[in-house]
N, C-alpha and C positions, 0 to 999 in steps of 0.2 A: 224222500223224508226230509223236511223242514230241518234246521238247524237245532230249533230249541227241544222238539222233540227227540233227535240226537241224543241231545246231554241229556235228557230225562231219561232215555234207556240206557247210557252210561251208567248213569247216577245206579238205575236197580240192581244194575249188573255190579258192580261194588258192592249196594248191600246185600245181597245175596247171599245164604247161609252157607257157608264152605264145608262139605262133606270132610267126615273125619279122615275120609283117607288121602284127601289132600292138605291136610291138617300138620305137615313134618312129621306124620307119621311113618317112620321105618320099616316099609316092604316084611313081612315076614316076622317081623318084632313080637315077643310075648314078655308082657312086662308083668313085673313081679311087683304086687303091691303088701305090704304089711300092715294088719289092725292092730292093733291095740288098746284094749278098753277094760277100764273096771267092772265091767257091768260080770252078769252071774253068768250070762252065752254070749259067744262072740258074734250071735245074730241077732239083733236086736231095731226097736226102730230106726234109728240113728244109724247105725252101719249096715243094715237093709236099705235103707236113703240112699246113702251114700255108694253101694254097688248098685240099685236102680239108675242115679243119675251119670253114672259111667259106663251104664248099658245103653242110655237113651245117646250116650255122647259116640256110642260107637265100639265101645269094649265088649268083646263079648269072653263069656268066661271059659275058659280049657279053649279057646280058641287067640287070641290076643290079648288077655292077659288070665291072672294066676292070683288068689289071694290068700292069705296065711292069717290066720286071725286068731288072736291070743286073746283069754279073756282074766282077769284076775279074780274074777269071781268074789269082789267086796272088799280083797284085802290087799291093800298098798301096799303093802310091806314087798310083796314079790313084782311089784313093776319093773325093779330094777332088771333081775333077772330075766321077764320077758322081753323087755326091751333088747337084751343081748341077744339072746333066744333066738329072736326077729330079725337081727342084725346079720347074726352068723349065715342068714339063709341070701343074702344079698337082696336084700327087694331093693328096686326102682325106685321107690316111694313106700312114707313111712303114713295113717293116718291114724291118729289120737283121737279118741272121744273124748274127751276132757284135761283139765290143768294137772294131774298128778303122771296122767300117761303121755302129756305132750314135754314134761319136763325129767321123768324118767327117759323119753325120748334121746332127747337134748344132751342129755349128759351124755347118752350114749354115744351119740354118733354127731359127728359140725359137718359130714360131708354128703351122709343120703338126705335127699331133700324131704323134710315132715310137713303138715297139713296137719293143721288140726281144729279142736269146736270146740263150743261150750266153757271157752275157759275163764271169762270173769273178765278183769284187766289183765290184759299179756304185757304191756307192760310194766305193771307194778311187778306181775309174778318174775319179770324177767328172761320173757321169752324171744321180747321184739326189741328192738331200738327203739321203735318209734310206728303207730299205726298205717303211717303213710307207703314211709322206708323201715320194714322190719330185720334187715341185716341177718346174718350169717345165711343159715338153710334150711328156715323155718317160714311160716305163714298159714293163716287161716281165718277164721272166724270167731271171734268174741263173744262175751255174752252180755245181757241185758238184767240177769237176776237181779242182781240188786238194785240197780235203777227201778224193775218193772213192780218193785215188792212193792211203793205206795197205791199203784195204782191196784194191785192185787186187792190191798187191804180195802180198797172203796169200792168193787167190785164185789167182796167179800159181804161188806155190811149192806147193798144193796136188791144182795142174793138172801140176805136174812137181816132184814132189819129190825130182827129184836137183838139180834146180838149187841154183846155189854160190855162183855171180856173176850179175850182171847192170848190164849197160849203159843207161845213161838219160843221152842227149841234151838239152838246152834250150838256148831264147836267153834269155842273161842280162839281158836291156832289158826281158820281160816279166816281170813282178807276181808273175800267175799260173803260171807256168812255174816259178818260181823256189821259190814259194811251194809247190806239189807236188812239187819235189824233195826239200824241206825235210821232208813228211809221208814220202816216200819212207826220205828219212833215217834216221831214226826207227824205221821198221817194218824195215828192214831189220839193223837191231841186233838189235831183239826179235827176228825172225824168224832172226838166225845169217846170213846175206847178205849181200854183199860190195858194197858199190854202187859203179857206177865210174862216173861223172861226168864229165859230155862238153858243156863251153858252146860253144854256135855259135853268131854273130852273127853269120853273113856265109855267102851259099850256097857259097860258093868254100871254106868251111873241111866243109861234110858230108864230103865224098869223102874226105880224110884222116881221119876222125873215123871212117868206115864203114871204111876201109882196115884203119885199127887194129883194130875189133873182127875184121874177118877173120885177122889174125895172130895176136891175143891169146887168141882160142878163147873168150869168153865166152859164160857156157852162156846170155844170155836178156836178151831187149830190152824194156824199160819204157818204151812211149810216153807225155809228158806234154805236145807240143806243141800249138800254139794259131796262131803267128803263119803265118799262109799264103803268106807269102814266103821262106818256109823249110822246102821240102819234105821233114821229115824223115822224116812217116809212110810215104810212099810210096817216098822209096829206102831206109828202115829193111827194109820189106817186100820190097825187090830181092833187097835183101842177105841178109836171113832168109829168103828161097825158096832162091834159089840156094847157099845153106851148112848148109841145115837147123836152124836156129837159132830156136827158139821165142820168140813176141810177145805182149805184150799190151799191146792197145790200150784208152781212153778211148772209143769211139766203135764202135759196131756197123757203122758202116759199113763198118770196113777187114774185118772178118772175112769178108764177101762175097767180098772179092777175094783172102783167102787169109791170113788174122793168122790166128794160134793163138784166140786169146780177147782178150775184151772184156767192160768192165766200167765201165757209166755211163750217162747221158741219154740216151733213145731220138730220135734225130733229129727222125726222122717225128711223136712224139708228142708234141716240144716243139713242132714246128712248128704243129700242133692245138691245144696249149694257149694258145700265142700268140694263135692265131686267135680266141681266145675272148676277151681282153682287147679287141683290134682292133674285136671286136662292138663291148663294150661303149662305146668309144672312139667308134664309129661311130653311135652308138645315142644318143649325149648324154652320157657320164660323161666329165670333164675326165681326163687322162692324170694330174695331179697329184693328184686323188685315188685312185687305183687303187695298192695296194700292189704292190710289187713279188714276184713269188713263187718259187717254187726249181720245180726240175724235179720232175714228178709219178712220171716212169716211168721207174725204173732199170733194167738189164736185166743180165742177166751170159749174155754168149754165148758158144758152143763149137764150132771147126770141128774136125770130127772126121778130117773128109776131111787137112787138115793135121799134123793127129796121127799119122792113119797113115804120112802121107808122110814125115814127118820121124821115124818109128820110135818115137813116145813111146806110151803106152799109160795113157791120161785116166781114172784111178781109178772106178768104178760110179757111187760116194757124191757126187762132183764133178758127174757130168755129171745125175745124176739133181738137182741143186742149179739146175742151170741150166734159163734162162727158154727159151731155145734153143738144141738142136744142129742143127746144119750137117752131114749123114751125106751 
């Protein structure tokens, strides 16, 4: 065997993918992980992602490791409590679907090491130092919302280009909410669109808020919300079924149940990429060294079935752009 082709099977044999169970993983070890999410079931895409990608990494469940998953079912108020909840059971690891469960987290506990998604800026919320170097015993993945909302809104008027107006909801207490309407803003100058702007801080004010767009006739709903005590996606959606009024959402998920389009972070495959830090987390890398990273997989989806019902007629050039139609 030649020299140079020596170092060329050197070189594969390096990169060569390391079985988990030479991974520092602990002979007999059953680790204990803890979810945590607002969402209404503690299985959802997002945390079905996320136990997918630490099945594919070598976790298998009631065999090496164990999950506990808590869900708040909408209402923030009790994160705190779960989070303790979560604590008292000792997991290994803590992971957060979002900025209200990763900072109920946080308070809870500086020493089990948390993972978490979807949170907006972590460090304005105060979760990291710094995206690079996140300090203490936290790390994860960030979100894109408000960044992705102008391109939402061109997206939007491309998928219905007679649209004129459109209505966009938030609670004014969030950041991020705030801060994608502001991109909102913006893009709906350049784009000739009308933005009508709707702050709710209180579930007692949607219903009046949804009332109006039913009188006002506006042609098109811009989802930006985030806080889950404030169900705006889902009665936005009532309300845009029942009026024929086209939607676009932040999240693939609502298009399943019936949104026009969406356009943003693939739930399921943030919950994967999560997974993937968790490894490493699991494996011996401190949470403080692990960069924090942005969503890998954007997606732009299209239900078509909605299209037709609501009588719109979703241009060739659009749908052939998207990652998915829903027929």
């Amino acid at each position: 065997m030649g020299k140079k082709t020596a170092v060329f099977f050197m070189i594969l044999a390096l990169l060569a993918p390391v079985p988990l169970a030479a991974a520092q993983q602990p002979a007999g070890k059953v680790w204990r992980i803890g979810i945590l999410t607002s969402a209404w079931v503690p299985w959802h895409s997002q945390t079905n992602g996320f136990r997918e990608g630490l099945s594919q990494l070598g976790y298998v469940e009631g065999r090496n490791v164990v999950f506990e998953a808590l869900a708040a079912k909408g209402d923030s108020a009790v994160l705190p409590a779960l989070a303790e909840e979560l604590i008292r059971k000792k997991p290994d690891l803590l992971f957060c679907g979002a900025a209200p469960e990763a900072l109920a987290c946080q308070r809870a506990t500086r020493t089990i090491p948390i993972v978490f998604t979807q949170t907006g800026d972590p460090v304005k919320l105060g979760l990291v130092e710094s995206l690079a170097r996140p300090g203490g015993n936290i790390t994860g993945i960030g979100s894109l919302r408000g960044m992705l909302t102008a391109k939402r809104l061109e997206l939007f008027k491309e998928i219905a280009p007679s649209l004129k107006r459109v209505l966009v909801t938030y609670d004014p207490r969030e950041h991020e909410e705030k801060e994608a309407v502001e991109f909102a803003r913006r893009a709906a100058a350049r784009l000739g669109l009308t933005l009508i702007e709707r702050p709710i801080a209180d579930p007692l004010e949607i219903e009046p808020g949804l009332a109006e767009l039913r009188k006002g006739g506006e042609e098109g709903i811009l989802i930006v919300q985030a806080n889950p005590n404030l169900n705006i996606p889902g009665r936005s959606l009532e309300v845009a079924t029942s009026n024929a009024i086209p939607t676009m959402y932040p999240s693939s998920f609502w298009t399943q149940y019936g949104a026009l389009a969406s356009y943003g972070a693939d739930q399921y495959e943030q919950g994967k990429q999560a997974a993937r830090l968790a490894h490493k987390v699991l494996t011996g890398t401190l949470p403080q060294d692990i960069p924090v990273e942005l969503p890998r997989d954007i997606k732009f989806v299209v239900n078509l079935k909605t299209a037709k019902r609501i009588g719109l007629t979703v241009p060739p050039e659009v749908l052939f752009r998207a990652d998915r139609v829903i027929r």
